[in-house]
C-alpha positions as CSV (number, residue, x, y, z in Angstrom):
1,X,0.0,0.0,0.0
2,X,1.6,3.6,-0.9
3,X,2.1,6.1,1.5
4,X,-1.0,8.0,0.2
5,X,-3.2,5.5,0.7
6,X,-1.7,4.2,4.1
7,X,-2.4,7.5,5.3
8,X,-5.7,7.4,4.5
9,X,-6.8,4.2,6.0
10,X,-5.3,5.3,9.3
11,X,-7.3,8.6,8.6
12,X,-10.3,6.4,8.3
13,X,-9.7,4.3,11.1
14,X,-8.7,7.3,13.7
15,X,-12.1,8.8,12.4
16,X,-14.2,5.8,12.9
17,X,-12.5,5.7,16.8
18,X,-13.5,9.4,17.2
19,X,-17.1,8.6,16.1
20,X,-17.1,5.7,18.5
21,X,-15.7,7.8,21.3
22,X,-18.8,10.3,20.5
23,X,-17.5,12.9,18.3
24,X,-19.5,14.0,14.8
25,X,-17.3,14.1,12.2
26,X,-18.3,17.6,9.9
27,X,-15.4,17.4,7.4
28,X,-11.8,15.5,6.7
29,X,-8.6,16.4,5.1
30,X,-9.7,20.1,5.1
31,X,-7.5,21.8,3.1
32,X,-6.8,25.8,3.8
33,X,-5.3,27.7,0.9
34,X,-1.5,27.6,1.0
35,X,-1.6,27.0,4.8
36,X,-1.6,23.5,5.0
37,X,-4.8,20.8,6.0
38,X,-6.9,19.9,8.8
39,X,-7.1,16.1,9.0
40,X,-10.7,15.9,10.6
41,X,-13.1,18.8,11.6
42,X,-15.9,17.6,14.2
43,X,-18.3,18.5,16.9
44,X,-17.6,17.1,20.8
45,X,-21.4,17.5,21.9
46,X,-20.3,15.6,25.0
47,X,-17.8,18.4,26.3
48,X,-18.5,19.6,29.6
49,X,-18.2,23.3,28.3
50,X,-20.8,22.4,25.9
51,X,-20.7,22.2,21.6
52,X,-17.6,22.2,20.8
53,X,-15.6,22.6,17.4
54,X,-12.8,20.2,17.5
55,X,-9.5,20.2,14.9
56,X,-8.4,16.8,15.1
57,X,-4.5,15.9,14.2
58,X,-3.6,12.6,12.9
59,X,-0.6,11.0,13.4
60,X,0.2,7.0,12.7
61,X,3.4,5.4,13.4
62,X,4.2,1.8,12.7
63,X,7.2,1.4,14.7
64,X,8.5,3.5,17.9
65,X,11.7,4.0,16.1
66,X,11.4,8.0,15.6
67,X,9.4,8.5,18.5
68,X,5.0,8.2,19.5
69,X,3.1,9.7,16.6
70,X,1.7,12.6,19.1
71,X,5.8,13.9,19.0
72,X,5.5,14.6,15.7
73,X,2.7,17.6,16.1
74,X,5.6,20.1,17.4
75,X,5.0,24.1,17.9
76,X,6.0,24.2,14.4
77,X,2.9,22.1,13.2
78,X,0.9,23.3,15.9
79,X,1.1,26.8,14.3
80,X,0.1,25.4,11.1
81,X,-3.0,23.9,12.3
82,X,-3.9,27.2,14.3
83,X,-3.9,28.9,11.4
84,X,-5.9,26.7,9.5
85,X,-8.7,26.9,11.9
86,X,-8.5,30.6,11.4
87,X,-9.4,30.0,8.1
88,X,-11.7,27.4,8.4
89,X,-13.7,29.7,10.9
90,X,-13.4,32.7,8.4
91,X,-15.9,30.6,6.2
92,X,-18.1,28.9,8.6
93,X,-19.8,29.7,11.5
94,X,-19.4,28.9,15.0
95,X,-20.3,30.4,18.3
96,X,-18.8,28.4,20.6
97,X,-15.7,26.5,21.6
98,X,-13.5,25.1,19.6
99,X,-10.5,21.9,20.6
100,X,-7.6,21.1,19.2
101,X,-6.8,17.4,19.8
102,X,-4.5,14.5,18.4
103,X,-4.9,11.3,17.5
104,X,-2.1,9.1,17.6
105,X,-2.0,5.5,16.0
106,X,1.1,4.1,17.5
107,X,1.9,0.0,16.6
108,X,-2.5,-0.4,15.9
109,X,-3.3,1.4,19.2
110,X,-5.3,4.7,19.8
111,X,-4.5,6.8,21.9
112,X,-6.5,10.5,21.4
113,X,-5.3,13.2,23.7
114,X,-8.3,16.1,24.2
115,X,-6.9,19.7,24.1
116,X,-3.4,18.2,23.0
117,X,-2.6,21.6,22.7
């Protein structure tokens, strides 16, 4: 399987984990002009702080050689995804909170850390 497509299935899986876990998937591989691209876009109706618009980082790693996948989304990347949220919310709507999370497919096992950053 190509990289492309690897990617995707782990996309696809992380998102069907999410939906599990209660979260409403409203969009995937979002892209944001010359910015760079959300992964998944969803609502968390189950937040304490109530609706909440969550920008969901995917990482997969099949081996722990270079480190957990959630390592990988460094201030760097965390910038990037900041501002593509900006830009997502320039276009669409939403009075309330919004998340940034992670989800980290490390060796087949999920791990999603809420408010990664």
């Amino acid at each position: 399987m190509n990289k492309r497509r690897l990617g995707g299935y782990y996309e696809d899986a992380a998102g069907n984990y999410l939906v599990k876990n209660g979260l409403t998937i409203l969009d995937k591989n979002v892209r944001c002009g010359r910015l760079g691209e959300i992964d998944l876009i969803g609502i968390d109706t189950t937040a304490i702080s109530g609706d909440t618009l969550v920008f969901v980082e995917i990482k997969y790693r099949s081996s722990d050689r270079f480190g957990q996948g959630v390592y990988a989304v460094d201030a760097t990347k965390q910038k990037t995804i900041r501002r593509c949220a900006e830009y997502y919310l320039k276009s669409h709507s939403f009075d309330g909170f919004i998340r940034f999370d992670v989800v980290s497919i490390d060796d087949g096992t999920v791990t999603w850390i809420r408010d990664a950053f």
